[in-house]
C-alpha atoms as one frame of an Amber mdcrd trajectory, in Angstrom:
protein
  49.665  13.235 109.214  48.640  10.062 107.758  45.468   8.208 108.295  46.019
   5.001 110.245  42.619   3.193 109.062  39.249   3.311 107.475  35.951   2.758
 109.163  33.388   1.737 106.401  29.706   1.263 106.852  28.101   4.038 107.038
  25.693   5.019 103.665  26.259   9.007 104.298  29.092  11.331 105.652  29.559
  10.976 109.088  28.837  13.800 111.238  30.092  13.526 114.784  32.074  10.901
 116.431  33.212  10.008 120.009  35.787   7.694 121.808  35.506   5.927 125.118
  37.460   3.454 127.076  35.081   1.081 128.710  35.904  -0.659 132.254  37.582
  -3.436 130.911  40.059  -1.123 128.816  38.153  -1.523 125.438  38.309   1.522
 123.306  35.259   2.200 121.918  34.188   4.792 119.132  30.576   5.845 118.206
  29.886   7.641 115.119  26.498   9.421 114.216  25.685   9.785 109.957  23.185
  11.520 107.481  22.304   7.808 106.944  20.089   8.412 110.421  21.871   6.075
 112.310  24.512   5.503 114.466  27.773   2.812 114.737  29.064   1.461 117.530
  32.950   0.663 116.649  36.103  -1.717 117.958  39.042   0.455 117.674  41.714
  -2.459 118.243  39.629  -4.864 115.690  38.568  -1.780 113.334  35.048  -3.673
 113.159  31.237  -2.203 113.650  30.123  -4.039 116.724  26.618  -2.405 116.877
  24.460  -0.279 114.815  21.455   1.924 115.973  18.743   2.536 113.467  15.653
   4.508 115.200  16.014   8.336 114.436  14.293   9.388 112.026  16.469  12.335
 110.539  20.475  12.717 110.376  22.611  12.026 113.314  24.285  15.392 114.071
  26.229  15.038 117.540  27.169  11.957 119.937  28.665  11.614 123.311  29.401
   8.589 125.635  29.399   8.815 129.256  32.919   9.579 130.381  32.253   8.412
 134.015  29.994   5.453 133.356  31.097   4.314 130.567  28.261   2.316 129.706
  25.912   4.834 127.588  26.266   6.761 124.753  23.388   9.803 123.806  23.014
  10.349 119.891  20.743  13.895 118.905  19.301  14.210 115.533  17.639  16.374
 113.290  14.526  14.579 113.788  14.919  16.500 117.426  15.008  13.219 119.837
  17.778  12.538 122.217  18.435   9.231 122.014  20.455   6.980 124.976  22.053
   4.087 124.204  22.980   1.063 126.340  26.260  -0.441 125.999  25.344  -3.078
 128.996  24.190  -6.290 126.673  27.600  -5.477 125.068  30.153  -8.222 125.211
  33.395  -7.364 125.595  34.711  -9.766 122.723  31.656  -8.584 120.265  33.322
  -8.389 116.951  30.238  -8.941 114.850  27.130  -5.906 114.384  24.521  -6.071
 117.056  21.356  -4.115 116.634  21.557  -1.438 119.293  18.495  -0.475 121.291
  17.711   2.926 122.739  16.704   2.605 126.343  15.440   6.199 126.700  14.177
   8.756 123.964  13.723  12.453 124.527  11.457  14.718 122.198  13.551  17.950
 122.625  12.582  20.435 120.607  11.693  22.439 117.922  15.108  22.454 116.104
  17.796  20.128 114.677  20.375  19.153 117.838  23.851  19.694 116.236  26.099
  19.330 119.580  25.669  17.556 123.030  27.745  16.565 126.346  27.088  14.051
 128.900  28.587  15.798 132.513  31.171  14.054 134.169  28.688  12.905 136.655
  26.529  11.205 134.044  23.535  12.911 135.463  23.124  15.836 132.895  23.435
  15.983 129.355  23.668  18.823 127.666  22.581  19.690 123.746  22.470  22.542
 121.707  20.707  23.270 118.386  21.706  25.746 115.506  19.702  28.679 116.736
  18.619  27.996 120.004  19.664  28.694 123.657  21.288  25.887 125.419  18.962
  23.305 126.951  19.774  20.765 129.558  17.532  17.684 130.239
C-alpha cells in the first residue's frame, strides 16, 4: 500500500475523517483534529475548501449525511454536536470558506468519540468513552 496524497492543514493529528459524494458527483472528505476544528476537503483537487472553527475542545468523530448529502455533524470533547451546512457550497469552491454550524447540541457530560447520521438523515447517533449510547 502506498499513500496516493497528503492533505495538509490541519495544526494537530487528525482524529476522524469521512467521505461523501455530493449530488453533483463531487467527492467530498471532512476531517475532525485536536486543533478543535474541522476541514472540509476536494478529493479530485486535494484542496481545503472550508474550515469550521467553533468547538471549543478536540474534534473526535465526523459523519456526513449519506442520504442528503448536504450536512456533515462533527462531536467534540467540548461535548457539542455540531451540524454543518454544505448548501452555500459551490460546487467549483477550490479556495477555504469559513464554515458555519447551523445547529449546535450540548450533549453531555463526556467527550463524544464516535457518531452516525441514519440513512434517513433524521437521527444521528453518538457515543462517548464511557457512556451508553445516546440518540438526539
Amino acid at each position: 500500500m502506498s499513500c496516493s496524497y497528503v492533505l495538509a492543514s490541519h495544526t494537530e493529528i487528525v482524529l476522524w475523517l469521512d467521505t461523501c459524494v455530493t449530488r453533483s458527483r463531487r467527492t467530498l472528505i471532512v476531517t475532525g483534529s485536536k486543533d478543535n476544528s474541522v476541514r472540509l476537503w476536494d478529493s479530485e483537487s486535494r484542496s481545503c475548501i472550508g474550515v469550521g472553527t467553533y468547538h471549543t475542545g478536540a474534534v473526535g468523530a465526523v459523519a456526513f449525511s449519506k442520504s442528503k448529502r448536504n450536512f456533515f455533524v462533527s462531536g467534540s470533547s467540548d461535548r457539542t454536536l455540531k451540524v454543518w451546512s454544505l448548501d452555500s457550497l459551490a460546487d467549483d469552491a477550490e479556495e477555504a470558506s469559513n464554515l458555519k454550524a447551523k445547529a449546535v447540541v450540548a450533549a453531555h457530560e463526556k467527550d463524544i468519540n464516535s457518531l452516525a447520521v441514519a440513512p434517513t438523515a433524521c437521527l444521528i447517533m453518538y457515543m462517548f468513552s464511557t457512556d451508553a449510547p445516546l440518540f438526539a
